[in-house]
C-alpha positions in Angstrom: 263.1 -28.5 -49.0 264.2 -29.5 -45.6 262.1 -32.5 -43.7 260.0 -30.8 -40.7 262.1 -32.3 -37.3 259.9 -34.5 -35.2 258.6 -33.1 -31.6 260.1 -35.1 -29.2 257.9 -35.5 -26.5 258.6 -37.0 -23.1 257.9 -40.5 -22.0 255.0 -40.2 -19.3 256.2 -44.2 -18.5 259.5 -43.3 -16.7 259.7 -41.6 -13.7 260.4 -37.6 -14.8 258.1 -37.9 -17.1 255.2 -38.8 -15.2 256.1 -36.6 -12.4 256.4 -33.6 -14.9 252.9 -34.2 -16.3 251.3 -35.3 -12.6 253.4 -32.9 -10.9 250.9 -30.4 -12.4 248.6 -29.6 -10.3 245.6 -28.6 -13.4 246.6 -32.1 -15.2 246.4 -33.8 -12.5 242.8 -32.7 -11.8 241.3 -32.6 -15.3 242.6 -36.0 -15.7 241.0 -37.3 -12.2 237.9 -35.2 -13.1 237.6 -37.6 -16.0 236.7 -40.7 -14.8 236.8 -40.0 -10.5 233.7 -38.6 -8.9 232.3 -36.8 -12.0 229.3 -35.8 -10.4 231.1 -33.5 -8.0 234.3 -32.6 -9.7 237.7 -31.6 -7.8 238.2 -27.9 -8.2 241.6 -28.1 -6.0 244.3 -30.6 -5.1 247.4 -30.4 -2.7 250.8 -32.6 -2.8 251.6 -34.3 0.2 255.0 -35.4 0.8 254.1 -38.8 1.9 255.9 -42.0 0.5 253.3 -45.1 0.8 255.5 -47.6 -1.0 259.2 -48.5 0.3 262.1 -47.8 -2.3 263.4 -50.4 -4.0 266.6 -50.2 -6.0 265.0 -50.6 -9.6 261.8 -49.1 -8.2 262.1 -45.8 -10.2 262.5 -47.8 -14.0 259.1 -49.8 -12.5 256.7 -47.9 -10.2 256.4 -44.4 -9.2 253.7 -42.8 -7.7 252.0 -39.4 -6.6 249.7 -38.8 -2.7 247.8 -35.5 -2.7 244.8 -34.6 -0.9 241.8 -33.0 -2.2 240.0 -30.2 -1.4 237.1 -32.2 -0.5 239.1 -34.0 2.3 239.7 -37.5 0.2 243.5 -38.5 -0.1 244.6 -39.7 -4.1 247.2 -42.2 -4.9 248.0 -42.1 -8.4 250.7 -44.1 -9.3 252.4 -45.7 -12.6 253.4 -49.4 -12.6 255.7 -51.1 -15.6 256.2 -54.4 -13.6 253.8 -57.2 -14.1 253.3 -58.9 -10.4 251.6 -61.1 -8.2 249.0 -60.6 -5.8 248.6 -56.4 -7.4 245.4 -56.0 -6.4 246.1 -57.6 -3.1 249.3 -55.0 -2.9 247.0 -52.0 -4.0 244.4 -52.9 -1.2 247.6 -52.9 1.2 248.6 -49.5 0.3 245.0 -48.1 0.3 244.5 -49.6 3.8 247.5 -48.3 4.9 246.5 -44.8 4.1 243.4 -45.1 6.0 245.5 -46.4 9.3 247.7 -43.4 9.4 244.6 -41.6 9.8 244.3 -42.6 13.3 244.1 -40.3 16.2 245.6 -41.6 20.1 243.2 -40.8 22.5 239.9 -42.1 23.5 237.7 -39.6 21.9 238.2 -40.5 18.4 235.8 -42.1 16.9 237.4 -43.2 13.4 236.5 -40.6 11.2 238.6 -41.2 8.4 239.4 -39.4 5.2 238.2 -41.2 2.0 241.5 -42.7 -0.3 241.3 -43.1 -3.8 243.8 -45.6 -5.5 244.8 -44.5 -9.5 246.8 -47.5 -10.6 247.9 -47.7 -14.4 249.4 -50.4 -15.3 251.4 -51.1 -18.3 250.3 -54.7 -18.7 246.9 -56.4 -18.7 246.0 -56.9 -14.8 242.4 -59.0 -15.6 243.3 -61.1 -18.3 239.7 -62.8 -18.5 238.1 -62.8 -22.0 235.5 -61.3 -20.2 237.1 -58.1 -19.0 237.9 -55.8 -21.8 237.5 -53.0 -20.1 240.7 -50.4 -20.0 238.8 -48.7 -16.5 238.2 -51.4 -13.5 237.0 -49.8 -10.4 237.1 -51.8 -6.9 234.2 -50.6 -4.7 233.0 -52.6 -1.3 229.5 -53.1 -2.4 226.8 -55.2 -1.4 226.3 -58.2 -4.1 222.6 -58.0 -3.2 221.6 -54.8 -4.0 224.7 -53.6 -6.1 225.4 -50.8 -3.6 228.5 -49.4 -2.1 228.6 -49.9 1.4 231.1 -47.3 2.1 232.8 -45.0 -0.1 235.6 -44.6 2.3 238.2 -46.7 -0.2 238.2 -47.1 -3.4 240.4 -47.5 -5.9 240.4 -47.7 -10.0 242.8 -50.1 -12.8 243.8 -48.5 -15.5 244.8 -51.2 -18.0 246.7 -49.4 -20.8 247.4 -52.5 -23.6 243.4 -52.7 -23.6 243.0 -49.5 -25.0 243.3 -49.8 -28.6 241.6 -46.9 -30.4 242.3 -44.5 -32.9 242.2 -40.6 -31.7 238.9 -40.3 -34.0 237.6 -43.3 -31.7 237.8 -42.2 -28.8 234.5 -41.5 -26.7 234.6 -39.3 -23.9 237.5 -36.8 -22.2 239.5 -40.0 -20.4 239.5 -42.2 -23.4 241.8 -39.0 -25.3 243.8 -38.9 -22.0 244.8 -42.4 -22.2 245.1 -42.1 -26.2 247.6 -39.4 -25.9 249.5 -40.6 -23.0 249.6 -43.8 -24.8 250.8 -42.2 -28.1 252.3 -39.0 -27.6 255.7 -39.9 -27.3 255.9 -42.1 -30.8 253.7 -39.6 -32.8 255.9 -36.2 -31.3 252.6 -35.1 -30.6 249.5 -34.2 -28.2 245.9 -34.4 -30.1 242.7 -32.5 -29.1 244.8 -29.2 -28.5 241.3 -27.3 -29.2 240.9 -28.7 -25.6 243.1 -25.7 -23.3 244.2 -28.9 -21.0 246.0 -31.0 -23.9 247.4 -27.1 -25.1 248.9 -27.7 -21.3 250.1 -31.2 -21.9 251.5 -30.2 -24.9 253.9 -27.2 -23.6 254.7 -29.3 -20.5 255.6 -32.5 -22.2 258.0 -30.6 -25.3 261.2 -31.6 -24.1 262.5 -28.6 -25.9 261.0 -26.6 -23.4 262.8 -28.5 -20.4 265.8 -26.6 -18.8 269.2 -28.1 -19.3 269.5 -29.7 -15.7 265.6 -31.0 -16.1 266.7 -32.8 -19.8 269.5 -34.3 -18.1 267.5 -35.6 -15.2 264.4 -36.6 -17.8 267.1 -38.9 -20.0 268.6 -40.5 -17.0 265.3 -41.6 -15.5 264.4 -42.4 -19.6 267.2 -44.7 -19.3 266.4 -46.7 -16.9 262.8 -47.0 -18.1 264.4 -48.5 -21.5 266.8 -50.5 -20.0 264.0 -52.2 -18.4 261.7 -52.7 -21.4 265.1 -54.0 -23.5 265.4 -56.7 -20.3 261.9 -57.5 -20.9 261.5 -57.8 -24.9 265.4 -60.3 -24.6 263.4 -62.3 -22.3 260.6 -62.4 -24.8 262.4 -63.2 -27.8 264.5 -65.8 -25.5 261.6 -67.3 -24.3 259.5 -67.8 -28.1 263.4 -69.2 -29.9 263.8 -71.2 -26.6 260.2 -72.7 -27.3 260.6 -73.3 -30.9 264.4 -74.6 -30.6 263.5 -77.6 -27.9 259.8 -77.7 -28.0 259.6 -78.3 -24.1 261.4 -76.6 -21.0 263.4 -79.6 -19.6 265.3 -78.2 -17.1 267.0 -80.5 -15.4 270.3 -79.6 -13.9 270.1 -77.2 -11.0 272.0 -74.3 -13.4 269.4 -74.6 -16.1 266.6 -74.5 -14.6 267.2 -71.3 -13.3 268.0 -69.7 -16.4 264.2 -70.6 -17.5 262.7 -69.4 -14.3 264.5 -66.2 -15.2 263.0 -66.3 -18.6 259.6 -67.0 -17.2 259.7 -64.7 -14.4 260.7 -61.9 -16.9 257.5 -63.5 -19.4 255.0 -62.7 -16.6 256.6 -59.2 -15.5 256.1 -58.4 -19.1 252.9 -58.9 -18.7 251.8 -62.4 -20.1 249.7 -64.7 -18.6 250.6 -68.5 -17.4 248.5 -69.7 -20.3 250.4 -67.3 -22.7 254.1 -68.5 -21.6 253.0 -72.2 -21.8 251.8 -71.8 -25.1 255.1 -70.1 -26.2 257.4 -72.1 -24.5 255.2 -75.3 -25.6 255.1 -77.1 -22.5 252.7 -78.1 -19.9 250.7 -75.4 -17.4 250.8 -77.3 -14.5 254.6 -78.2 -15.4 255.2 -74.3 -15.7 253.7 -73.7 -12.2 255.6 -76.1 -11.0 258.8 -74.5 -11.8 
């Protein structure tokens, strides 16, 4: 009896493959219907052709990201990010703001009525790393620490932290917890769950790379390339880091040339997402010491 070949399903962590899914105009609103506004849902969506965040030359392996407007006026950014990085919320904030500014109208009659935007950043490493925040959903609102109400609703934006979420398909809660579970996992398992749901039957056909043209597989495995080429960079750097840490039991790095090969290692630590306090530990040496390098 011949073995059943595995689905392969495409990667929604490189750049195709999270256009493909997002590109879709009914994914991309059942998915912001899940967790975005759910007490007035989004019945339509359009794609602006709007790029908020400059190219870089490794940008498309690390961040990619989506603008459309709703039909309710509010602008969306919904974008992907692999790349562990300083000051992110800071850099989210910029982008939002920045979207609010190119709302502006010459002339002394306006009187800054601005469009709502609505940040969607998932994140492929653990943006709050306090014991405290387990939460995979973070939402930034400008609220008043008084009263615990939003000020204005005219920016917004949400972190989705995809290594928090750690349940099984028969865990999940609600309609965004199978989201993330399947975009999490349906590229190892060769499969989409909850296809009783019409939605996932959609993110099924549209994520079978058997069902991609020839020039859109060829396009897919490039930008899948790159993507992997990334995460190998970032695992070397792991390993390097832990034998590194073992091997001397403290990061001495005294000449000039050496000490630049473990600021590589530790720059590449924190991009894959570990803390200070995480690298220290691993590499057995000091924090402040670290943060000095």
């Amino acid at each position: 009896m011949e073995k059943e070949e595995k689905t392969v399903m495409l990667n929604p962590f490189c750049d195709e493959g999270f256009k493909r899914i997002f590109g879709d105009k009914i994914l991309l609103m059942d998915f912001l219907n899940s967790f975005v506004d759910t007490e007035a849902p989004i019945v339509d969506l359009t794609y602006e052709n709007k790029e908020l965040v400059p190219e870089e030359n490794d940008r498309r392996s690390i961040i990619f990201d989506l603008f459309c407007k709703l039909d309710n006026g509010k602008h969306v950014i919904i974008e992907m990010q692999n790349k562990r990085q300083d000051y992110f919320v800071e850099r989210a904030l910029f982008y939002l703001s920045r979207a609010i500014s190119m709302q502006g109208e010459k002339g002394e009659e306006w009187e800054y009525g601005i469009n709502a935007v609505i940040g969607v950043f998932i994140t492929h490493f653990n943006l709050f790393d306090n014991n405290d925040n387990k939460d995979v959903l973070c939402e930034m609102r400008l609220m008043n620490p008084k009263t615990n109400k939003t000020i204005s609703d005219k920016i917004r934006g949400y972190f989705i932290q995809l290594p928090k979420f750690k349940k099984s398909n028969n865990g999940c809660a609600d309609h965004f917890e199978e989201w993330i579970y399947n975009l999490k996992n349906m590229e190892r398992m060769g499969n989409i769950e909850f296809k009783d749901k019409e939605v996932f039957k959609r993110l099924w056909d549209l994520s079978n790379c058997s069902m991609l043209s020839f020039e859109e597989r060829n396009k897919y495995e490039r930008s899948l390339k790159a993507y992997r080429d990334y995460v190998n960079q970032i695992n070397y750097a792991k390993k390097e880091g832990i034998a590194e840490g073992k091997a001397e039991g403290r990061v001495e790095g005294k000449a000039e040339g050496r000490a630049e090969e473990r600021l590589k290692t530790i720059t590449l630590l924190r991009e894959s997402g570990m803390s200070d306090e995480e690298i220290a530990f691993r590499l057995k040496i000091d924090i402040e010491e670290l943060k000095s390098l």
